[in-house]
C-alpha positions in Angstrom: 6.0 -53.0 11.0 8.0 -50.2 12.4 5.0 -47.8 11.6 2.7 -50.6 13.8 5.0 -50.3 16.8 5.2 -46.4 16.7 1.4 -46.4 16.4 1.1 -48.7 18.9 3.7 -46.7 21.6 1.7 -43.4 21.3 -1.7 -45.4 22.0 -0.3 -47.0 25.7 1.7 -43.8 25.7 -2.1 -41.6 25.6 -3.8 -44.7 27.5 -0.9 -44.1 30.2 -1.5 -40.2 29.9 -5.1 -40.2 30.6 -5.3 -43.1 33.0 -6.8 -45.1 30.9 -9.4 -47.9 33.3 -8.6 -51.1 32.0 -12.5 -52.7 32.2 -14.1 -49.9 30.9 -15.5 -50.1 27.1 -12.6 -50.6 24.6 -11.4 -47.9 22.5 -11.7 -49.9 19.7 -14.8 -52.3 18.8 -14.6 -55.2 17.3 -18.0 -55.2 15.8 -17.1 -52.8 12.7 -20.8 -52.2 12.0 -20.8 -50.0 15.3 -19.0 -47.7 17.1 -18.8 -46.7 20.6 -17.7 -44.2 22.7 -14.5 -44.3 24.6 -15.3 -43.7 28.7 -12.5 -43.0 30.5 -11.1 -40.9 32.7 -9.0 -38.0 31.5 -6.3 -35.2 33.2 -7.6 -31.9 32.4 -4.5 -29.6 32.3 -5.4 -25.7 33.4 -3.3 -22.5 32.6 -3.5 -20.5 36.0 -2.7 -17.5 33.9 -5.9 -17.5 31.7 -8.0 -20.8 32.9 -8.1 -22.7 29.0 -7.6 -26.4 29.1 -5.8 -29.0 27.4 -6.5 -32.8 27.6 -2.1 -32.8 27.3 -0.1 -31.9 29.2 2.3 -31.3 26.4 -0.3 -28.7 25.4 -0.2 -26.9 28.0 3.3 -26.1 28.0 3.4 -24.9 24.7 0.0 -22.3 25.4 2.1 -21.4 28.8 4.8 -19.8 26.3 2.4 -17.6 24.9 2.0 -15.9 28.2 5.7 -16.1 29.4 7.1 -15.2 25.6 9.1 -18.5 25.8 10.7 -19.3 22.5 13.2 -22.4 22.9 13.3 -23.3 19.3 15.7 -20.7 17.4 16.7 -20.9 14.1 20.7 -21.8 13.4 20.6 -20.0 10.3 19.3 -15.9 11.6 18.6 -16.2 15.2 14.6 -15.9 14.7 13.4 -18.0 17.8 9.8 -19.8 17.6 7.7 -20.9 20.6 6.8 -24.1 19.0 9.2 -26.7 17.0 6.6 -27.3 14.1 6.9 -23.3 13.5 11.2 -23.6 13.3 10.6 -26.3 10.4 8.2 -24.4 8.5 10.1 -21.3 9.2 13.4 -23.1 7.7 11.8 -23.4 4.1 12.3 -19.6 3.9 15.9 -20.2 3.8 15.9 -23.7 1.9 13.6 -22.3 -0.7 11.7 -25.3 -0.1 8.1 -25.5 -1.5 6.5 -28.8 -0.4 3.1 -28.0 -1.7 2.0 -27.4 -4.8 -1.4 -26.8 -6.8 -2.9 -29.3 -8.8 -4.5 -26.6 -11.3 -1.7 -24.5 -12.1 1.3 -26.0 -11.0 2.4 -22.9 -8.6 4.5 -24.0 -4.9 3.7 -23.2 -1.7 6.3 -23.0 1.6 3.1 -23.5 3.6 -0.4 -26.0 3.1 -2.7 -22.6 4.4 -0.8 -20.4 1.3 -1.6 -23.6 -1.0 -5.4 -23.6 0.9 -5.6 -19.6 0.6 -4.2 -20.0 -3.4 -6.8 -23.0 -4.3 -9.7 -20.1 -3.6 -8.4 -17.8 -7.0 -9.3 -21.2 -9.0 -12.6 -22.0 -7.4 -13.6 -18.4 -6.6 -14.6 -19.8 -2.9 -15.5 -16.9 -0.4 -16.2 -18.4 2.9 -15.3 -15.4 5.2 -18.7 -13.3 4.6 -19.7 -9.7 6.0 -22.8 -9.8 8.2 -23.3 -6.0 7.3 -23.8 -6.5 4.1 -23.1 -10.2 2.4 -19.9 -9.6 0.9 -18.0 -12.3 0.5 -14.2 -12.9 0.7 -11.3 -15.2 -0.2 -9.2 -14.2 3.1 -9.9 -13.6 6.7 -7.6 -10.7 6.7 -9.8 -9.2 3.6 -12.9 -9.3 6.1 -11.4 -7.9 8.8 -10.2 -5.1 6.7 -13.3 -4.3 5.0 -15.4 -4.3 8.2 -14.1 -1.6 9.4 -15.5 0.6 6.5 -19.1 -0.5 8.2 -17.5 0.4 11.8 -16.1 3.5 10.9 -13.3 2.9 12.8 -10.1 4.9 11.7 -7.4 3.8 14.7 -4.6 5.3 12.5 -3.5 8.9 13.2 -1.2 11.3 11.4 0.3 13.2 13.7 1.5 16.0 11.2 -2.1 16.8 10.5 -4.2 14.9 12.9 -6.4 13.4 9.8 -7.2 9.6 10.8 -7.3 6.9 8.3 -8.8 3.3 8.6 -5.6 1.3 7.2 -2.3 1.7 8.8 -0.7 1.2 5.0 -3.1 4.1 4.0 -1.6 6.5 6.8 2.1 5.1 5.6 1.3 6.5 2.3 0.1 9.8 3.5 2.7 10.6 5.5 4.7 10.9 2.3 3.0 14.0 1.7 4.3 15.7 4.3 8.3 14.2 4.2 8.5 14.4 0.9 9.7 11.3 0.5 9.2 9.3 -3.0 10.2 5.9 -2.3 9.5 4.0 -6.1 12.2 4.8 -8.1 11.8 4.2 -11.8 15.5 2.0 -12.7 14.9 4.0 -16.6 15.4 7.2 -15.4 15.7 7.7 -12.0 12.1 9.5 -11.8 10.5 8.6 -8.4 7.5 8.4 -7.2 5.2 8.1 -4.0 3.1 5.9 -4.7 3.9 2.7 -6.3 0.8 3.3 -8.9 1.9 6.3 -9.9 5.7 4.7 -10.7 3.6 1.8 -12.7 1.7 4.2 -14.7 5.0 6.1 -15.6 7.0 2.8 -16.9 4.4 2.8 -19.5 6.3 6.1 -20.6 9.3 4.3 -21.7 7.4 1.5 -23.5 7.3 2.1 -27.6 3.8 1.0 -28.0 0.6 3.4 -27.0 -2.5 1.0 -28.0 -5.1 3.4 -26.7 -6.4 5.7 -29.8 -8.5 8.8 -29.5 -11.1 8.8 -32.1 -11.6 12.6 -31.9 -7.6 13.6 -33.2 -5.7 10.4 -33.9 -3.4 11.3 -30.1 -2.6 7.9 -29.0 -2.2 7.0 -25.4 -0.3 4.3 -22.7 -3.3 3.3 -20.7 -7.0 3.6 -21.2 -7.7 5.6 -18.0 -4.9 8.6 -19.9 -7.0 8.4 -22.2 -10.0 8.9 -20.4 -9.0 11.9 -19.3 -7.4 13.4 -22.7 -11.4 13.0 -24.1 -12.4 15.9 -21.7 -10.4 18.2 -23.8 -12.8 17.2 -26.2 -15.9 17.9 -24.8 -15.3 20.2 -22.4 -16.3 18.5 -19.8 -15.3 19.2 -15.7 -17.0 16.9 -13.6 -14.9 18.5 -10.7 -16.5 21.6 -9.6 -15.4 23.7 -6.2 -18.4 24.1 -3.5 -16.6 27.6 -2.5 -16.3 29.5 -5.8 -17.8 27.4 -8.5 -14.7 26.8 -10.8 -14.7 23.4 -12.2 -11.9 21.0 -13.4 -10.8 18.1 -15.5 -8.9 16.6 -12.9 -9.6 15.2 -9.8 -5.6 15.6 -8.8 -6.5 19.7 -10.0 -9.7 20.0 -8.1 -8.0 19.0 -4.9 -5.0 21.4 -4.9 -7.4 24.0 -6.0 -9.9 23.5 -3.0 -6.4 24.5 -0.6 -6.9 27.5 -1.6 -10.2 28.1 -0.2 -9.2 26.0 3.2 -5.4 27.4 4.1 -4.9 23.9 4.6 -0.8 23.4 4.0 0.0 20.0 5.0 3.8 19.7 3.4 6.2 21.0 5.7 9.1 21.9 5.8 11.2 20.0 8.1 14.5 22.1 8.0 12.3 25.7 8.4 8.5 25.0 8.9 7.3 26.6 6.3 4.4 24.9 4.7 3.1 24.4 1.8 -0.6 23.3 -0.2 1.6 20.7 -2.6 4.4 18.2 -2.4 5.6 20.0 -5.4 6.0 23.2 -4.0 7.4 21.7 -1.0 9.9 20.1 -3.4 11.1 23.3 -5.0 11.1 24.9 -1.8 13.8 22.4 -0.2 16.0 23.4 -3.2 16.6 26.5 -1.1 18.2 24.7 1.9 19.7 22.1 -0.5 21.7 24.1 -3.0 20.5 21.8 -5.4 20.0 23.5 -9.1 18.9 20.9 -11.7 17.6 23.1 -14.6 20.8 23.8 -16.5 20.5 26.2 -19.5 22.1 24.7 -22.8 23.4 27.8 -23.8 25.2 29.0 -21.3 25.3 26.6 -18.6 23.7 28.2 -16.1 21.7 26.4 -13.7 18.0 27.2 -11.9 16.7 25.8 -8.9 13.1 25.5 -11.2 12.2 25.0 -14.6 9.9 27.9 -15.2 13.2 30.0 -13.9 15.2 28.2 -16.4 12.2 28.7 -19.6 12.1 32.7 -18.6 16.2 32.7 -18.8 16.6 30.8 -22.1 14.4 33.7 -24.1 17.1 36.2 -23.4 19.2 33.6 -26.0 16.5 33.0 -28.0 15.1 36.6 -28.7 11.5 35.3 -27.8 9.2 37.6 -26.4 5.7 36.4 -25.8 4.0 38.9 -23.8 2.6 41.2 -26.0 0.8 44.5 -24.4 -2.3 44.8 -26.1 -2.8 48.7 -25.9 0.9 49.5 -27.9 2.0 46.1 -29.3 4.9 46.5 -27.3 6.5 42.7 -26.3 8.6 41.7 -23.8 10.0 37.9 -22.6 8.8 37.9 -19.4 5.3 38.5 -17.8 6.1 40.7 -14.6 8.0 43.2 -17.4 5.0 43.3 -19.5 2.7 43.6 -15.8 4.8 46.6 -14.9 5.0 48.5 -18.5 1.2 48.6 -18.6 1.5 50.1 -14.9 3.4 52.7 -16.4 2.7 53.5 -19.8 -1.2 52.5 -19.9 -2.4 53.0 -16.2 -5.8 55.0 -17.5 -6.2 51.8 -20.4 -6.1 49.5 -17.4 -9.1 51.4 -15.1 
């Protein structure tokens, strides 16, 4: 009964709102076998800021807020304000942990009915946002938007170390990494870190015992198939990568890249404490070491520390004795390379003619 009267107060309350003319055809017919339009006279409520109108008035005051940045409704628990009230209470679930909707095929909750609606779509495989370039279809109206630009061509995002221009702004994020340094994914193992989250994924499989992924040509077994992939090239030889400028070809995609630097003089890591740059984040890595201090090679022999590892490798042969650098003209050896380099300079100048 109290649902009747509620009901009934919002209908006189709209008649009221829209001066409703008693005498003019009822809202609702009797005859249930036919229906018939409601004539009456309605209130047409303008914004003077952008002309759109609302049959409410109540409507119009909340699109005015979008044009004044009005937001009354503000959450008790962080401060966020909202420009509408429905927005506050579906904003409050993020501190309730409320999750009101849920899906009938797989059990999973939702704070919101448009994630439950946007969810639904992985079960059904619906794609109702489709390109008009080229048929595509997608789950989200975000995806859409976000692939249409690839037909565009648009690239709105700017790097303003290098001026290249991307079409994402998470894809100029992620680049901008290569000049800072910075290597934001840390792995909680062993305090490796990476800069991109893909590369910190692949390396977790590096602490995992298993390696399913078998090479048939020497037994080597591997953490994920595309590691794999690549270790097979040893096999055949084969360098799909190979350098417009000079020819030389590579294994590596990641190789081919750093090599093709060479031909440009492009160095797009910087140093930010000198502005030296450099063709690799590596290099700009062990380069910072400089202004750092920071030495974390340590020799187990004697303790000693190096700023690089290959430092570190040349220093531990003077404990081991090793001495792989043989000169081919006296079978004379030595343990580093530059020693050997500067003997045949010497020694063997009219051999090396």
């Amino acid at each position: 009964m109290e649902v009747k009267v509620e009901s009934q107060e919002l209908l006189e309350a709209e008649e009221k709102h829209h001066n409703f003319i008693p005498g003019e055809t009822s809202l609702i017919d009797n005859n249930n076998n036919k229906s018939q339009k409601c004539t009456r006279a309605k209130n047409v409520f303008t914004c003077p800021q952008c002309a759109k109108s609302f049959t409410q008035k109540i409507g119009l005051e909340r699109h005015v807020r979008i044009h004044t940045g009005e937001k009354p409704f503000p959450c008790s628990q962080c401060g966020k304000s909202f420009r509408c009230k429905r927005n506050l209470v579906d904003h409050l679930r993020v501190h309730t942990g409320e999750k009101p909707f849920t899906c009938d095929q797989c059990g999973k909750s939702f704070a919101y009915k448009t994630s439950l609606n946007r969810h639904v779509r992985i079960h059904t495989g619906e794609k109702p946002f489709m390109c008009p370039q080229c048929g595509r279809g997608f789950a989200l109206s975000g995806a859409i938007r976000r692939h249409i630009k690839i037909h565009s061509g648009e690239k709105p995002h700017t790097c303003d170390h290098c001026g290249k221009r991307f079409t994402y702004k998470e894809n100029l994020k992620e680049h901008i990494r290569i000049h800072t340094g910075e290597r934001p994914y840390v792995c909680v193992q062993c305090g490796k870190s990476f800069t991109h989250v893909s590369s910190l994924k692949e390396h977790l499989h590096t602490h995992s015992p298993t390696r399913p992924f078998n090479c048939d040509q020497c037994g080597k077994t591997f953490l994920s198939s595309s590691i794999l992939k690549r270790h097979l090239r040893v096999h055949v030889q084969e360098k799909p990568y190979a350098c417009a400028s000079c020819g030389k070809s590579f294994a590596r995609l990641d190789g081919f890249k750093e090599h093709q630097k060479i031909h440009t003089g492009v160095r797009t890591h910087v140093c930010f404490e000198c502005g030296n740059g450099f063709m690799s984040a590596t290099h700009l890595k062990m380069h910072q070491r400089v202004h750092t201090g920071e030495k974390p090679y340590e020799c187990p022999h004697c303790e000693k520390r190096f700023s690089r590892s290959g430092t570190l490798k040349a220093h531990e042969r003077i404990h081991t004795g090793e001495k792989p650098y043989r000169c081919t003209a006296c079978g004379k050896s030595f343990n580093q390379s530059n020693q050997l380099l500067s003997h045949k300079k010497k020694h063997h100048s009219v051999l090396s003619q």
